[in-house]
C-alpha positions, 0 to 999 in steps of 0.5 A: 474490514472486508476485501472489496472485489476479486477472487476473495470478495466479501471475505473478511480480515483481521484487523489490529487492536490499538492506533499503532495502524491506520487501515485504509478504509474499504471505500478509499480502497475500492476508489484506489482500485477501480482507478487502477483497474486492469493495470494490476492483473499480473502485476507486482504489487508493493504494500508499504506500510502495510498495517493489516495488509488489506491494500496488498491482498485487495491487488492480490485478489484483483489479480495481481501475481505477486505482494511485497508488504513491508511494515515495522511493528511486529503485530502488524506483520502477524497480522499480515500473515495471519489473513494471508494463510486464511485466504492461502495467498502465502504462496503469492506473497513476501512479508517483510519486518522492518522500516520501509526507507530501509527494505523498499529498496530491495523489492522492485514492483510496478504498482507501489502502494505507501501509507505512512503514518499521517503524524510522520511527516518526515518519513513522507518525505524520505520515502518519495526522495528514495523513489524519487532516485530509481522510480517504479513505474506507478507509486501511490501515496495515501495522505491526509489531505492537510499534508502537500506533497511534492509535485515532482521529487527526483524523477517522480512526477505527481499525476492524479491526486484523489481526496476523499473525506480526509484522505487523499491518494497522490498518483506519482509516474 
């Protein structure tokens, strides 16, 4: 796993062992990105579900000033830190350890990120019904594409969705 673009292109991550994780694949980041294009230059960005950390550190990268990544397995959040310090992003960056319906709430961003487990079909659900009450202004729910996702939830509105091989990306304003 590589970051795609930016300051840190090329450069490499670590990744996790084992399937507790799902890393969202470099062409389905890069997809994600030019969509979002400039949008993230100075923005905040929240990684939730945050596995690796590649999607935060790819906005950090594209210029974003600052990360949340939210994630409950502890090797995980290791990780996280791990390919931080090696790009010295800690500085731009806040990791936080335990599940995200409970954290979200105390970390405000304008680019929202989630990526829950496909299998946790229910923690899809609470996430958007969360959001739904208080929205940022743009959240992005990676999927897989045999998942239907609300078209409104609250005041979330689906604007965008993007498949791509088994994934999709649902835009929500």
């Amino acid at each position: 796993m590589r970051v795609i673009a930016g300051e840190f292109r090329s450069r490499r991550l670590k990744s996790i062992p084992g399937d507790a994780t799902r890393p969202t694949p470099d062409r389905l980041r890069e997809t994600l990105f030019d969509i979002l294009g400039s949008r993230v230059e100075g923005a905040t960005f929240l990684d939730g579900y945050a596995g690796t950390g590649a999607v935060g550190i790819e906005a950090l990268s594209r210029g974003a000033a600052h990360a949340f990544f939210l994630e409950r397995h502890r090797a995980a959040v290791e990780t996280i830190r791990e390919n931080l310090a090696s790009l010295e992003l800690a500085p731009r960056a806040t990791v936080v350890t335990g599940m995200v319906t409970l954290t979200i709430p105390h970390y405000r961003a304008e680019i929202v990120f989630l990526d829950p487990p496909y299998d946790a079909e229910r923690e899809y659900a609470a996430i958007l019904a969360l959001l739904g009450e208080d929205p940022p202004p743009l959240t992005i729910v990676q999927h897989s594409i045999r998942l239907a996702l609300p078209e409104e939830q609250g005041a979330l509105r689906r604007t965008r969705m993007v498949k791509q091989g088994d994934n999709a990306l649902s835009f929500y304003r």
